[in-house]
C-alpha positions in Angstrom: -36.2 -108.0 160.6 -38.3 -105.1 159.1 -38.7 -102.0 160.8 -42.3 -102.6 160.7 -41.6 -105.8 163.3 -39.9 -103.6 165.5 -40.9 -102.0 168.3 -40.5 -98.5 169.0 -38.1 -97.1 170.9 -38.5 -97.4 174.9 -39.5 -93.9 176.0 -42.3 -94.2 172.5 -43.5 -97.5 173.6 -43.8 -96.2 177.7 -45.7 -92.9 176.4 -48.2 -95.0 173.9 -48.6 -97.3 177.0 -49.9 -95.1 179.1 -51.6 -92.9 177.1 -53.8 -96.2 175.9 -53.8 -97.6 179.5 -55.1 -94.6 180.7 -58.0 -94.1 178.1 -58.7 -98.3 178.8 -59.1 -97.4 182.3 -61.3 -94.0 181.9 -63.2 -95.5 179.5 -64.2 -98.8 181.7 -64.7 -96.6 184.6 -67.1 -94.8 183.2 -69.0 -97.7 181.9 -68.5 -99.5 185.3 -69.7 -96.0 187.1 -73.0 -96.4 184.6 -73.9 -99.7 185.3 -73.3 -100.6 181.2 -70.0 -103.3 181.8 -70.9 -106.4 180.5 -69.8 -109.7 182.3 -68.0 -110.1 178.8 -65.8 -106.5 179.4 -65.0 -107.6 182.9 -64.2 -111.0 181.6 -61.8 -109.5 178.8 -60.1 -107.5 181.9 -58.5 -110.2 183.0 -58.0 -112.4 180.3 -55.9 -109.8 178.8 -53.7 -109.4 181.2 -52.9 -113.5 181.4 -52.3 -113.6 178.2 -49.9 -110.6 177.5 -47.9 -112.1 180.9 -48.1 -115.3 179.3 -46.2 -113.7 176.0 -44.2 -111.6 178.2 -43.0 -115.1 179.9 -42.7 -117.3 176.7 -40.5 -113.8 175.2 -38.6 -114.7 178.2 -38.1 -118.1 177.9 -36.6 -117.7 174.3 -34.4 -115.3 176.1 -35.7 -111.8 175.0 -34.7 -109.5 177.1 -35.4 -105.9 175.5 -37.6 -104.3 177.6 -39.2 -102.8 174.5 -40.1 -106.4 173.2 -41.1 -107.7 176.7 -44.3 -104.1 176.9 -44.9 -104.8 173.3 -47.8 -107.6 174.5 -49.2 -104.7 176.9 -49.2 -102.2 174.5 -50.7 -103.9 171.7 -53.9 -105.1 174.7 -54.5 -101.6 175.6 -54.1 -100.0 172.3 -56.9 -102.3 171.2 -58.8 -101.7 174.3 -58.8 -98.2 173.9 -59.4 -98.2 170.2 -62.7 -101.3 171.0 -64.1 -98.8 174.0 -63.9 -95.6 172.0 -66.8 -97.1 169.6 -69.0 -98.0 173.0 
């Protein structure tokens, strides 16, 4: 496996977490608190999350268990949250 495939190390990947799940959160907040989220943005809310648990699970089921790997589906959803609402 390439270092590219990898993810980061633990206390990286729990600091780039946050730091995009915060922003996801501030910036939906705000749009929520304007009256500008779309039935689409509130859709993508929770489709999100069922699919990163779903790839959490199935990482599971092959019997993953670094805790790294299993975040890696949350990260990648909020880092591209963030990155989507910062163009809004």
């Amino acid at each position: 496996m390439t270092s590219r495939h990898r993810s980061p190390a633990l206390p990286l990947l729990f600091a780039r977490l946050t730091m995009a799940s915060a922003e996801t959160i501030l910036r939906r907040s705000a749009l929520m608190a304007q009256g500008l989220c779309s039935p689409t943005e509130y859709r993508r809310m929770v489709a999100e999350k069922q699919k990163a648990a779903r790839s959490t699970a199935a990482a599971l089921l092959r019997g993953r268990t670094s805790v790294a790997g299993l975040l890696a589906p949350w990260h990648s959803a909020a880092a591209a949250n963030a990155k989507r609402l910062r163009r809004k």
